[in-house]
VOPAGU-2260 file (C-alpha; in pm, 1 decimal, decimal comma):
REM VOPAGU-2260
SITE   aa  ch    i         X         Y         Z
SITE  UNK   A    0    2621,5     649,1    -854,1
SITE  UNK   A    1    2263,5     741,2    -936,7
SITE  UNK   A    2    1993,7     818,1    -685,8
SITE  UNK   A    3    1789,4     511,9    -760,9
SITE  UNK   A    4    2086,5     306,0    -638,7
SITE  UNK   A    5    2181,5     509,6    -348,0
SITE  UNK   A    6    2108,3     346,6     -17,2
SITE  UNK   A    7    1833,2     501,8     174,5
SITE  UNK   A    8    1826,1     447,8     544,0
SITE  UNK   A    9    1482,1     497,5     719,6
SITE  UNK   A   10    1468,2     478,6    1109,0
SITE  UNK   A   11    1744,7     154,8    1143,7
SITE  UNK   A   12    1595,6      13,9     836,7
SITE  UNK   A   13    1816,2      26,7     515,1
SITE  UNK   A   14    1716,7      -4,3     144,4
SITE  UNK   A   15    1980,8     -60,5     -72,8
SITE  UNK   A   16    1829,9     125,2    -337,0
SITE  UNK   A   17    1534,3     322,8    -393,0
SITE  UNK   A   18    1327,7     101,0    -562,2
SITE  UNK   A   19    1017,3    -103,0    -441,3
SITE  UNK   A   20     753,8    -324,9    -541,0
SITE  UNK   A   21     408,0    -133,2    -488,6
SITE  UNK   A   22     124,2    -359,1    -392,3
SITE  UNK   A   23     -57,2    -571,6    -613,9
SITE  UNK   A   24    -335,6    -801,4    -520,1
SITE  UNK   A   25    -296,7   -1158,5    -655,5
SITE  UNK   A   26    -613,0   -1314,7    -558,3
SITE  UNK   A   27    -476,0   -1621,7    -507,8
SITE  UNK   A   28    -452,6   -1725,7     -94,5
SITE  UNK   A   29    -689,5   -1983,3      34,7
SITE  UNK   A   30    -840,0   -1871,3     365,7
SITE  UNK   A   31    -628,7   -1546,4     349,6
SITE  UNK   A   32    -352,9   -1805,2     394,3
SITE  UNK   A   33       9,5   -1685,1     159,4
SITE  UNK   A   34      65,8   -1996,7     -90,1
SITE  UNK   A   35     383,1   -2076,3    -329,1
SITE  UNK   A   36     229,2   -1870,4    -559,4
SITE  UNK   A   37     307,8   -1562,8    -309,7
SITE  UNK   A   38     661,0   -1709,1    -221,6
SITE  UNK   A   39     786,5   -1701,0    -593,7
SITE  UNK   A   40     607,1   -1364,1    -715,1
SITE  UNK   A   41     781,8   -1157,8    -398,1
SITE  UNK   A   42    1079,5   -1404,7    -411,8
SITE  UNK   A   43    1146,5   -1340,2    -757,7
SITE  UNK   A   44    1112,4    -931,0    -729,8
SITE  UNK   A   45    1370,4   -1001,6    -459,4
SITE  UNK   A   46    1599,4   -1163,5    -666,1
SITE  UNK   A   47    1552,5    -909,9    -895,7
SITE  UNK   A   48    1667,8    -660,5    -682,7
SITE  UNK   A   49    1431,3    -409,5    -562,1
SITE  UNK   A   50    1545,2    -297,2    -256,6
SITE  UNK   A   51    1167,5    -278,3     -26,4
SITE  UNK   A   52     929,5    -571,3    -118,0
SITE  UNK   A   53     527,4    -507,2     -19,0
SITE  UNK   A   54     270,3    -775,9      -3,6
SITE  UNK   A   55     -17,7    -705,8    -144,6
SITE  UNK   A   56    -312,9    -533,1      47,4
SITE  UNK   A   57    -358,9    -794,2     331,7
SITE  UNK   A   58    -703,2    -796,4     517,0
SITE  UNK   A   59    -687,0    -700,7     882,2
SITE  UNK   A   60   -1022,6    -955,5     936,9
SITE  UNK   A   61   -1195,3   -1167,3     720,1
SITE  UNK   A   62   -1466,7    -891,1     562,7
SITE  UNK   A   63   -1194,8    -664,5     472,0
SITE  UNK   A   64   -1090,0    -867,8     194,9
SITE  UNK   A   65   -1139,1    -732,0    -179,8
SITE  UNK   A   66   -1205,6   -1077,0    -255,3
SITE  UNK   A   67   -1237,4   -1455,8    -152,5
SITE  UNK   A   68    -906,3   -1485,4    -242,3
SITE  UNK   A   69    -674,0   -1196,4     -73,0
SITE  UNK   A   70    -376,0   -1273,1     121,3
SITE  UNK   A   71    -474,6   -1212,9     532,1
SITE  UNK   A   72    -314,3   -1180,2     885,4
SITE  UNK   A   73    -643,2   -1164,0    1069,5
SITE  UNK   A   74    -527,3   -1452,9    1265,8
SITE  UNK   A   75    -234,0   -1643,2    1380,0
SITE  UNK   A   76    -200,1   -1911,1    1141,5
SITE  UNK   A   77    -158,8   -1685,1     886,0
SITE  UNK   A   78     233,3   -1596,9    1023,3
SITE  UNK   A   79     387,3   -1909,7     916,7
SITE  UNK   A   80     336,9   -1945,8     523,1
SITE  UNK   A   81     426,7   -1560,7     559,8
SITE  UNK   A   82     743,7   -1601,1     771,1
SITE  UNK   A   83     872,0   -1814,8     466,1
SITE  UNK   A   84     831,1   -1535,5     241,1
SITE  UNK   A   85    1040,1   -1253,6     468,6
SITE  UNK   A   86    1266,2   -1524,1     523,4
SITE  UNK   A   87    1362,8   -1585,7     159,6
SITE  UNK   A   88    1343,1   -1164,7      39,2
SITE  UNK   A   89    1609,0   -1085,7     370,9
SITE  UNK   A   90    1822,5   -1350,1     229,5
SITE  UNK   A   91    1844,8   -1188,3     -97,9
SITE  UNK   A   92    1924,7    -859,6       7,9
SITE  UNK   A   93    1574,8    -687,3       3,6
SITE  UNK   A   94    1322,8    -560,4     243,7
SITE  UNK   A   95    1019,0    -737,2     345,5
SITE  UNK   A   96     744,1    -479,6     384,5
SITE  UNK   A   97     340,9    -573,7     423,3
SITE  UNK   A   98      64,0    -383,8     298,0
SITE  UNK   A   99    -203,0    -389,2     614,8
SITE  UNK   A  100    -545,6    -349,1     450,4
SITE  UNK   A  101    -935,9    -313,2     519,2
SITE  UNK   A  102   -1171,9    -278,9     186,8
SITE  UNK   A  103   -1427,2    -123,8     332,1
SITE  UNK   A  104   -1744,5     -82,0      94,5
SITE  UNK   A  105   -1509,7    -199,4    -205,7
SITE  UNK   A  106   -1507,6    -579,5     -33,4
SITE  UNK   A  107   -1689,0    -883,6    -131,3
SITE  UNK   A  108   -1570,5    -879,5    -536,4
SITE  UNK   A  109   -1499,5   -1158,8    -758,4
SITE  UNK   A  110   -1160,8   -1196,3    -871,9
SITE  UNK   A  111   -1084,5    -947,7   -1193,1
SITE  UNK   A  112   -1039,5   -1245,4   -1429,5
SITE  UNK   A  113   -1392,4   -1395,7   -1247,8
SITE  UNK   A  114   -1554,2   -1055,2   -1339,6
SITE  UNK   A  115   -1444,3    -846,1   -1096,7
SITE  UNK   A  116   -1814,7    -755,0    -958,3
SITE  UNK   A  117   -1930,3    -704,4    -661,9
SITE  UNK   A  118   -2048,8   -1036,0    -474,1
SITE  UNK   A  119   -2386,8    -926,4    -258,8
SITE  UNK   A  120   -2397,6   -1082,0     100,7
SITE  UNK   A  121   -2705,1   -1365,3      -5,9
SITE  UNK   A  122   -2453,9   -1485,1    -257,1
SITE  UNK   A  123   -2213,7   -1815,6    -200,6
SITE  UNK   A  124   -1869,4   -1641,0     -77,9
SITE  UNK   A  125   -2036,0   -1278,1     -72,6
SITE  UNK   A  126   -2063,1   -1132,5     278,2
SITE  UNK   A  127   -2198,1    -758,2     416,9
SITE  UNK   A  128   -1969,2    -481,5     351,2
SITE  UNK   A  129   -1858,1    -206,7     605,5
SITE  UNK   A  130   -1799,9     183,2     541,3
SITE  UNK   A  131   -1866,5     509,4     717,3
SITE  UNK   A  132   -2197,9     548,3     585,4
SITE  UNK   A  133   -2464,6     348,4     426,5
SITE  UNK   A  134   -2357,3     468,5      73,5
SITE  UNK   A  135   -2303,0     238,4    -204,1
SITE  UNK   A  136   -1969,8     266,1    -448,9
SITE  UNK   A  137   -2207,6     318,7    -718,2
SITE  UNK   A  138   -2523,0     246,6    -838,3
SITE  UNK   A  139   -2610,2     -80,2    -806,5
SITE  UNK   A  140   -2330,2    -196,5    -591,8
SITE  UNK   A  141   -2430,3    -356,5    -220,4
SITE  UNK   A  142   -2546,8    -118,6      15,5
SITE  UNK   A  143   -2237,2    -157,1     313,6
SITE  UNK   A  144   -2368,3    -136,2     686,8
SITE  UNK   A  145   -2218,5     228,9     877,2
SITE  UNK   A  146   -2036,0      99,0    1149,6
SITE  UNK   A  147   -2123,5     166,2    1519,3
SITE  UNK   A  148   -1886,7     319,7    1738,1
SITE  UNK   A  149   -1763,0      18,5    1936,7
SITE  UNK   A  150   -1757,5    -185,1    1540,0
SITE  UNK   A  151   -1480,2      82,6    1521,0
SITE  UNK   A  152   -1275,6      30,9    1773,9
SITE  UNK   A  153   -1250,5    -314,7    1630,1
SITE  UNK   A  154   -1108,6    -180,6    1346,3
SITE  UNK   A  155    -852,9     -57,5    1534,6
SITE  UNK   A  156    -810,8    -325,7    1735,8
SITE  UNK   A  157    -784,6    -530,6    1413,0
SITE  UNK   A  158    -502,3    -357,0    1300,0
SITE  UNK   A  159    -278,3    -355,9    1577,9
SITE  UNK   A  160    -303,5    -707,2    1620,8
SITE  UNK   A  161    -243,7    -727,7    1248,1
SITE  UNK   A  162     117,4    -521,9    1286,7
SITE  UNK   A  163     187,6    -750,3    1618,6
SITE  UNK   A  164     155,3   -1042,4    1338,1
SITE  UNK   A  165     338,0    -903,5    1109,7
SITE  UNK   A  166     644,2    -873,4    1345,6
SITE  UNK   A  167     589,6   -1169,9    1395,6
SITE  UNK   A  168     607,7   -1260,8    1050,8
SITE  UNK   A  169     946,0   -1083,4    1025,3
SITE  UNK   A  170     860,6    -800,5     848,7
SITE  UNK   A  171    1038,2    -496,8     902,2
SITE  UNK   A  172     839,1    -234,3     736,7
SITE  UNK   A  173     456,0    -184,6     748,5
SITE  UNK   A  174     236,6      -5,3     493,6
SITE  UNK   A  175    -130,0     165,2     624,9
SITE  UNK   A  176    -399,4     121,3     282,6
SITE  UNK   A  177    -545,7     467,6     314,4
SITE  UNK   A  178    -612,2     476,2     -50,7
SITE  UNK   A  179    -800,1     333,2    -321,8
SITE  UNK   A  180   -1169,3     381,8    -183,6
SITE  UNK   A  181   -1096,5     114,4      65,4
SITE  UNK   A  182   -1198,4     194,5     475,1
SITE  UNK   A  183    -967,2     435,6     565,6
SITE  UNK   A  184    -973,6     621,0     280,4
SITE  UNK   A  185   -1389,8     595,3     315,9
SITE  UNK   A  186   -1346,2     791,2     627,9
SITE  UNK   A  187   -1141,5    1038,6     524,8
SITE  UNK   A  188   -1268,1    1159,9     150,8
SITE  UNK   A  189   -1583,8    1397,8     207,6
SITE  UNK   A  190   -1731,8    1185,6     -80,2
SITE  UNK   A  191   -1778,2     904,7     112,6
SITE  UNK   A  192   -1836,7    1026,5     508,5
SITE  UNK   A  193   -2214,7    1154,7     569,3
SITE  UNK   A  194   -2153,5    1048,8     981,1
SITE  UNK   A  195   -2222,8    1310,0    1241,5
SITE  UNK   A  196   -2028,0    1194,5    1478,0
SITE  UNK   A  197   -1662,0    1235,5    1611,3
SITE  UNK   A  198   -1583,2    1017,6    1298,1
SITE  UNK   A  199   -1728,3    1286,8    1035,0
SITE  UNK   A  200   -1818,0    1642,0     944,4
SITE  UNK   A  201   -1509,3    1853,4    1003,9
SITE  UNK   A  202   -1190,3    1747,6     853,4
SITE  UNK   A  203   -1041,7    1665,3    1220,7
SITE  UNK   A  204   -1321,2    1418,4    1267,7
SITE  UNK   A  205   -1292,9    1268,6     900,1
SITE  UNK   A  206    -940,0    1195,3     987,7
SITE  UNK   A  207    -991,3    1046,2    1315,3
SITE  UNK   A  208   -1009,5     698,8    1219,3
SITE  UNK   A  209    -673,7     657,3    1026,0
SITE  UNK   A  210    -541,6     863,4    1321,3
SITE  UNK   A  211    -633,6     621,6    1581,1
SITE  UNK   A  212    -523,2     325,6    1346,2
SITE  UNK   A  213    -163,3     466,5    1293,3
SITE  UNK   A  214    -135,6     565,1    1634,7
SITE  UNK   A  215    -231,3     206,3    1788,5
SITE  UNK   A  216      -4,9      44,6    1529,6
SITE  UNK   A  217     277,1     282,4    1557,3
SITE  UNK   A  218     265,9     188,0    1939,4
SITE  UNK   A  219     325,2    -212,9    1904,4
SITE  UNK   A  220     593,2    -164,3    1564,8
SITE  UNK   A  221     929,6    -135,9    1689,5
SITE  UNK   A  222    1129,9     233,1    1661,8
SITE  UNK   A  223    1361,4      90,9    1439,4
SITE  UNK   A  224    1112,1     -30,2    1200,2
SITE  UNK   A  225     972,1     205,4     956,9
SITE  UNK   A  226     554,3     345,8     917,9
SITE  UNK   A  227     452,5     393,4     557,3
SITE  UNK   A  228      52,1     539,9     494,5
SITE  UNK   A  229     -88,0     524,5     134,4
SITE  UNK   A  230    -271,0     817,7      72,2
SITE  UNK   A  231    -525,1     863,9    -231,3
SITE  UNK   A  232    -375,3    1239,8    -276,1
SITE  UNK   A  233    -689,2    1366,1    -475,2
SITE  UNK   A  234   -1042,6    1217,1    -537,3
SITE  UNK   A  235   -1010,7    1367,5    -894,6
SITE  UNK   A  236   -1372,8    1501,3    -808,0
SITE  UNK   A  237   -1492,9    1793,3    -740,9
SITE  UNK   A  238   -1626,9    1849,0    -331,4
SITE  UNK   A  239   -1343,3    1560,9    -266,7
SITE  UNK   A  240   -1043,6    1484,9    -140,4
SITE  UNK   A  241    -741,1    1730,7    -254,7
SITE  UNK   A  242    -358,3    1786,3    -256,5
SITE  UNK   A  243    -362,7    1997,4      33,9
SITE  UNK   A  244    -599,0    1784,4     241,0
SITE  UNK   A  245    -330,6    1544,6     204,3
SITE  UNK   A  246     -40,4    1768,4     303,9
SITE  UNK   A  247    -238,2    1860,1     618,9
SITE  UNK   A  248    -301,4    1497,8     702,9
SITE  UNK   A  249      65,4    1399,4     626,4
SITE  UNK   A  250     154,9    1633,1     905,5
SITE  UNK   A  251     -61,4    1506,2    1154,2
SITE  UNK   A  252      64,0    1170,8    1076,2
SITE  UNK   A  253     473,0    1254,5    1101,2
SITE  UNK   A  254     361,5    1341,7    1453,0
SITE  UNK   A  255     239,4    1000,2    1505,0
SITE  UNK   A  256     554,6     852,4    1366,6
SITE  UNK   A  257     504,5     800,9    1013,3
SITE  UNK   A  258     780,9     802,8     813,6
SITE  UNK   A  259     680,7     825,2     428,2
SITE  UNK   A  260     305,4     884,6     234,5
SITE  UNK   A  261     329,1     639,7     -84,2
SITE  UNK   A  262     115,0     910,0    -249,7
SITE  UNK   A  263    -167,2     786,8    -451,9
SITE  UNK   A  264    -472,9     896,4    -625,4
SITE  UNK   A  265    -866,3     827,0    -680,3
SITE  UNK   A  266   -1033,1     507,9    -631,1
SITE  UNK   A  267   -1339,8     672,6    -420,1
SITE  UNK   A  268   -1570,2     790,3    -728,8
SITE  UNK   A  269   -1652,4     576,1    -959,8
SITE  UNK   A  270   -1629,9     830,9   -1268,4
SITE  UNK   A  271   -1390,2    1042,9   -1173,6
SITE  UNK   A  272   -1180,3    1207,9   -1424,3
SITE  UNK   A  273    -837,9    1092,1   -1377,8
SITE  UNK   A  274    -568,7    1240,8   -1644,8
SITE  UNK   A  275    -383,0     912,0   -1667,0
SITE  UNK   A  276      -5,1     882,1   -1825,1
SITE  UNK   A  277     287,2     839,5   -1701,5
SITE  UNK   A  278     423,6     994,0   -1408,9
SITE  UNK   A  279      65,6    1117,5   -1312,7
SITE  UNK   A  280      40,5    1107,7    -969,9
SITE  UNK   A  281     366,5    1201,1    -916,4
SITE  UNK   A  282     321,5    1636,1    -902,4
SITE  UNK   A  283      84,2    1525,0    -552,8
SITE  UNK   A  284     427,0    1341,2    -415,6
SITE  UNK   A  285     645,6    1638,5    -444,4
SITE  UNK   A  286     366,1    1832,1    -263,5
SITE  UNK   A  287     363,5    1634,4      -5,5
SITE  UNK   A  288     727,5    1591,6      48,3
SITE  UNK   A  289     819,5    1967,3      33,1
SITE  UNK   A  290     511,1    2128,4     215,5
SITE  UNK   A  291     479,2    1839,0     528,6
SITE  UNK   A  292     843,2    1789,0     473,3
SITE  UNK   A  293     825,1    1409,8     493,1
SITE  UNK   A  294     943,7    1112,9     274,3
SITE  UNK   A  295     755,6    1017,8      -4,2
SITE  UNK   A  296     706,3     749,5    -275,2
SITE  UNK   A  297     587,6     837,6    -605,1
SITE  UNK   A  298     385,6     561,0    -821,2
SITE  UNK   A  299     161,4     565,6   -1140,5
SITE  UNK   A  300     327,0     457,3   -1476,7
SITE  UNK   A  301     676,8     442,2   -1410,3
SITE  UNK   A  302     792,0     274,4   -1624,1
SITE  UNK   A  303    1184,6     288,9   -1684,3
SITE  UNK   A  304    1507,1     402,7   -1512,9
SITE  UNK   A  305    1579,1     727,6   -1658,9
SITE  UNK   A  306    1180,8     814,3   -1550,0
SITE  UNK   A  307    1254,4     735,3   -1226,5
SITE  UNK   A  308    1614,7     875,6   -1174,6
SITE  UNK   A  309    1481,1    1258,7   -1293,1
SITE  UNK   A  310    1158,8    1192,8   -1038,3
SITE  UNK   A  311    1439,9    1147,7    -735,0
SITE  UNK   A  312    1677,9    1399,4    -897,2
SITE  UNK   A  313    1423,0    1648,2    -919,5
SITE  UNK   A  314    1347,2    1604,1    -534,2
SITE  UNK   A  315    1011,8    1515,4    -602,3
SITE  UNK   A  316     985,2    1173,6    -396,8
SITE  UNK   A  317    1192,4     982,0    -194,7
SITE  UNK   A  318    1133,2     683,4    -316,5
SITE  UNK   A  319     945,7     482,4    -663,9
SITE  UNK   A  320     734,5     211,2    -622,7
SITE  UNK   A  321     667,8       7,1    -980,5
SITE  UNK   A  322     367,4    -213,4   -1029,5
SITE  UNK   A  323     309,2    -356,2   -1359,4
SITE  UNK   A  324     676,1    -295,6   -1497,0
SITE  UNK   A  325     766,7    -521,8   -1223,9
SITE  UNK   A  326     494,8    -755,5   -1356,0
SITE  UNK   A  327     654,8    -767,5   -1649,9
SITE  UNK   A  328    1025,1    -766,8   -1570,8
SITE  UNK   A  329    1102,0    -852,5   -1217,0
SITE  UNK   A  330    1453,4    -806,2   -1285,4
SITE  UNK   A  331    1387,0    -425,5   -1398,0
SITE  UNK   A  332    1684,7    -292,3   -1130,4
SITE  UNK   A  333    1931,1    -490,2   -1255,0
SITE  UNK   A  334    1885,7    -363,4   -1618,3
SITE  UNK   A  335    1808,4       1,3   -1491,5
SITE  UNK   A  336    2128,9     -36,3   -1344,0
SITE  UNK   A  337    2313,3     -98,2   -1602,1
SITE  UNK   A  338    2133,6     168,6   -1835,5
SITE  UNK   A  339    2239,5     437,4   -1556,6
SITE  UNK   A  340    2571,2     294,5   -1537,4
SITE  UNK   A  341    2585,5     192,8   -1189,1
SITE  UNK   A  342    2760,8     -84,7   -1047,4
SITE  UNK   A  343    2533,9    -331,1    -924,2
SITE  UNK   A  344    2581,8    -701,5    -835,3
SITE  UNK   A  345    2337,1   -1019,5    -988,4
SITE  UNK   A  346    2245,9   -1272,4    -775,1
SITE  UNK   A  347    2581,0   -1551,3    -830,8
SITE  UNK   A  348    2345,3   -1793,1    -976,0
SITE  UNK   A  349    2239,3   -1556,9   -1260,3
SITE  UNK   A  350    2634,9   -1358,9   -1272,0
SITE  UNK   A  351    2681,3   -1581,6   -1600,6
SITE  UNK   A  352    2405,6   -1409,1   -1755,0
SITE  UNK   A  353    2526,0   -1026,1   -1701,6
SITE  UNK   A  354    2550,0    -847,8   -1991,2
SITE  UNK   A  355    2891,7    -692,6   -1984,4
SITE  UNK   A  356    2990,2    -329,6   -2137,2
């Protein structure tokens, strides 16, 4: 058997194989509310076999939202129409995993195929955005508003009673958005943290926040249930963010009870140099995984099955999560399966269809 179809067992969680589908927003709930568009793009990646299924980035409260139109679990209505989903991806064999999420300065944004620009607070559907600092994502974009102390601590607040949803919600594996630009990572990249308080400066201070946040959710998510934190591994800028700041923040987060960094990059400069192609981020996995000796998942352009068999073989991540190949074949791991030669069993309704050696 490959490595991409081994199990992997995480905590008392099991993934049947180690494939999953990384976040990708939709922008397509009403009110933060999950619709049938939500049920069939997750369902389908279910039935397609991956073995861990993420939601997209799903606002904490109602300003952390990229857009109008992101999927939310900022209050309690929001846990039916999401309980359907976990229902239907544990009944075909996969993992349902949610993406917890605050954007931070990067909020308020039409949808990409509306534009994609930044919606200022005056403007029908805009609202003020929040950050460390009063520092714009670039020139020209809204100033955000640098939150007080006790505006904080209702971040934190926010997202444990986000994870108590999504228990609620059936879920069995939460995902911390520390990446991207988004809040977190706001507090954490140098580029983006001018406070003076215990929230910025030293590197122990810049760190605080996501600290506090994994700590308050790891305390209400069950021990049997697994942590995940994206991490933007680099800023790709010079004075940011680097590989070994993330190492040294993926240890102080397997103390908390993390249990994998789904290592990213960028997202927090505008015009940062990124050297994109495939496989990419992947090098900043590996570091992570053998110097904090932790699980990781490797993403960025991976794009078919040998790819991602030599990334596990070669110990550099723990697990792959695909994006836009799953966009455009959901049922990549059953075909990867059969180009590695593993065994690997179709849903009965599509058995008909199996190619056969």
């Amino acid at each position: 058997m490959s490595i991409l179809f081994s199990p992997l067992t995480v905590r008392g969680v099991t993934f049947k194989n180690r494939i999953a589908v990384s976040p990708m927003c939709m922008y397509s709930s009403q009110e933060g509310f999950a619709t049938d568009w939500h049920l069939v793009h997750l369902g389908s990646r279910a039935v397609g076999g991956a073995g861990l299924i993420l939601t997209e980035a799903t606002a904490v409260v109602p300003e952390g939202r990229i857009s109008p139109h992101d999927l939310g679990i900022w209050q309690d209505e929001h846990i039916a129409g999401l309980q359907r989903i976990t229902q239907f991806i544990s009944e075909n064999g996969s993992v349902p995993g949610i993406q917890l999420a605050h954007a931070g300065r990067k909020a308020s944004h039409h949808r990409p195929w509306d534009g994609g620009t930044a919606i200022f607070p005056e403007e029908e559907n805009g609202w003020q955005t929040v950050a460390p600092s009063a520092l714009p994502f670039a020139e020209g974009s809204p100033v955000p508003h640098a939150l007080t102390l006790e505006e904080i601590e209702q971040v934190t607040d926010a997202f444990e009673a986000a994870a108590k949803r999504s228990l609620a919600a059936g879920f069995k594996v939460i995902e911390l958005h520390a990446a991207h630009g988004y809040l977190l990572h706001e507090f954490y990249s140098p580029l983006s943290n001018q406070r003076t308080d215990k929230y910025g400066g030293s590197f122990g201070n810049r760190i605080r926040l996501l600290l506090e946040v994994t700590e308050r959710v790891r305390n209400v998510w069950p021990e049997e249930f697994p942590l995940i934190v994206r991490l933007s591994a680099t800023d790709w800028t010079e004075g940011g963010w680097t590989g070994d700041d993330s190492v040294a923040l993926a240890l102080e987060l397997k103390k908390l009870g993390v249990d994998m960094i789904d290592c990213s990059t960028g997202g927090n400069a505008p015009h940062a140099a990124i050297p994109v192609g495939p496989g990419y981020q992947v090098p900043f996995a590996a570091q992570v995984r053998q110097q904090a000796n932790l699980l990781t998942g490797a993403v960025g352009m991976i794009t078919d099955a040998r790819q991602a068999e030599e990334i596990l073989a070669g110990n550099q991540a723990d697990m792959v999560l695909l994006a836009r190949e799953l966009l455009r074949n959901p049922y990549f791991p059953m075909h990867a399966a059969l180009e590695l030669g593993d065994e690997y069993s179709w849903p009965p309704q599509y058995e008909r269809a199996k190619p056969r050696k």
